[in-house]
C-alpha positions as CSV (number, residue, x, y, z in Angstrom):
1,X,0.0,0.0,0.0
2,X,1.2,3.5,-0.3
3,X,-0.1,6.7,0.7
4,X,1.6,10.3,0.1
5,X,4.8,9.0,-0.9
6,X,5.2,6.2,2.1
7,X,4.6,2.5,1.8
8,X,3.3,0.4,4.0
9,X,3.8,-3.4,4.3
10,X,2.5,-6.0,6.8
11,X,1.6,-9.5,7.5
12,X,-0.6,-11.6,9.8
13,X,-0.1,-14.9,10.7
14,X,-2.4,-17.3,12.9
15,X,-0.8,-17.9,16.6
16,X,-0.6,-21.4,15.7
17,X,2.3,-20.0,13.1
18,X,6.1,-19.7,15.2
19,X,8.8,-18.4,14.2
20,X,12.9,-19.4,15.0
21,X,13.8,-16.8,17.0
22,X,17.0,-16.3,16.0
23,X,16.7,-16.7,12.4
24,X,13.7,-14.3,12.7
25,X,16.2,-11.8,14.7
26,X,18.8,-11.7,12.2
27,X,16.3,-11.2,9.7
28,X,14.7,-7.8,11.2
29,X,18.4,-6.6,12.0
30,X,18.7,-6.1,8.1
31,X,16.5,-3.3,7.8
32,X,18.0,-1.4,10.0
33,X,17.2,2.4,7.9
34,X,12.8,1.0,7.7
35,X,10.3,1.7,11.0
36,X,8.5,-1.9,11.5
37,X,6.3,-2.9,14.4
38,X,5.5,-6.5,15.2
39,X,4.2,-9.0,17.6
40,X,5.6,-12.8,16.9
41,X,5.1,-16.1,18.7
42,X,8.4,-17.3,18.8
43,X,10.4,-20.7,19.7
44,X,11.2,-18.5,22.9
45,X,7.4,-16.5,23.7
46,X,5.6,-13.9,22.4
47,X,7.7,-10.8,21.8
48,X,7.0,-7.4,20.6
49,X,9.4,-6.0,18.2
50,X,9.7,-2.5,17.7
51,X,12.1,-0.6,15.1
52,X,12.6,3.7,14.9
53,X,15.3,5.6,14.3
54,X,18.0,2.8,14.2
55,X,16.8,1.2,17.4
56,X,15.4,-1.7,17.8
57,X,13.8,-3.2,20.8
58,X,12.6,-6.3,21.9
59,X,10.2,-7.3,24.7
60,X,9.5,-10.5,25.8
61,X,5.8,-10.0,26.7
62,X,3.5,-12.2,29.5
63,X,0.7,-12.8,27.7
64,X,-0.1,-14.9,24.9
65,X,-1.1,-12.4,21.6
66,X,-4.1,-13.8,19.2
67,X,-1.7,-13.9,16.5
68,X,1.7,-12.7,15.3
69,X,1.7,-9.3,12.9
70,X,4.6,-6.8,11.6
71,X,4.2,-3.7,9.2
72,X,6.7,-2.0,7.7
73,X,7.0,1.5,7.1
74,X,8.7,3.0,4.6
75,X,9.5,6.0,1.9
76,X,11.0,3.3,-0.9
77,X,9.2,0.3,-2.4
78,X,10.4,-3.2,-0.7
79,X,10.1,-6.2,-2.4
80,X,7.2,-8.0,-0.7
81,X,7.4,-11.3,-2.5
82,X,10.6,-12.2,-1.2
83,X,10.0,-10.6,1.9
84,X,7.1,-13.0,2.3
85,X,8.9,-15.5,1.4
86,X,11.8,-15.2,4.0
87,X,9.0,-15.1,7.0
88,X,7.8,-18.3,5.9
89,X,11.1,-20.1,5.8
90,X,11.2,-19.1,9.7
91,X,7.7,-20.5,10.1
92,X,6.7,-23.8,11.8
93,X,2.9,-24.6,12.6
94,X,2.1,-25.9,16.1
95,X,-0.9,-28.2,15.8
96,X,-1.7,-28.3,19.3
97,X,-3.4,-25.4,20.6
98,X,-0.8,-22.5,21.9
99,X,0.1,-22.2,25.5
């Protein structure tokens, strides 16, 4: 999507989606110069994952979310294809309901 000269890209995946947690780490600590904001369930928790101004944080959190979600911002188009893509190689689905 883009509006006045930004894009905007995001994803949703069901909670019974995880993602590797390093893998999924390293992968955010490429875009380093692009805002994102995300929630994942991860083979360590739940984490929110936040990304502005060349900081990013990470915050375990103590509740389980409904699902796991990031959007990127940006000025410049990404390629969301392989972008997609990439998430899913980190993916696993957990058949057995989420604790």
């Amino acid at each position: 999507q883009q509006l006045s000269g930004w894009y905007s890209y995001g994803w949703r995946f069901k909670s019974t989606f995880y993602f590797d947690y390093q893998p999924l780490i390293a992968w955010l600590e490429q875009f380093k110069q692009i805002r994102f904001k995300a929630v994942f369930r991860t083979s360590e928790g739940f984490v929110a994952i936040n990304q502005a101004d060349d900081n990013l944080t990470i915050d375990g959190l103590a509740s389980q979310a409904a699902e796991s979600r990031i959007e990127f911002i940006t000025d410049k188009p990404l390629d969301a294809k392989k972008m997609e893509s990439q998430l899913l190689q980190m993916c696993g689905i957990n058949h057995v309901n989420p604790s």
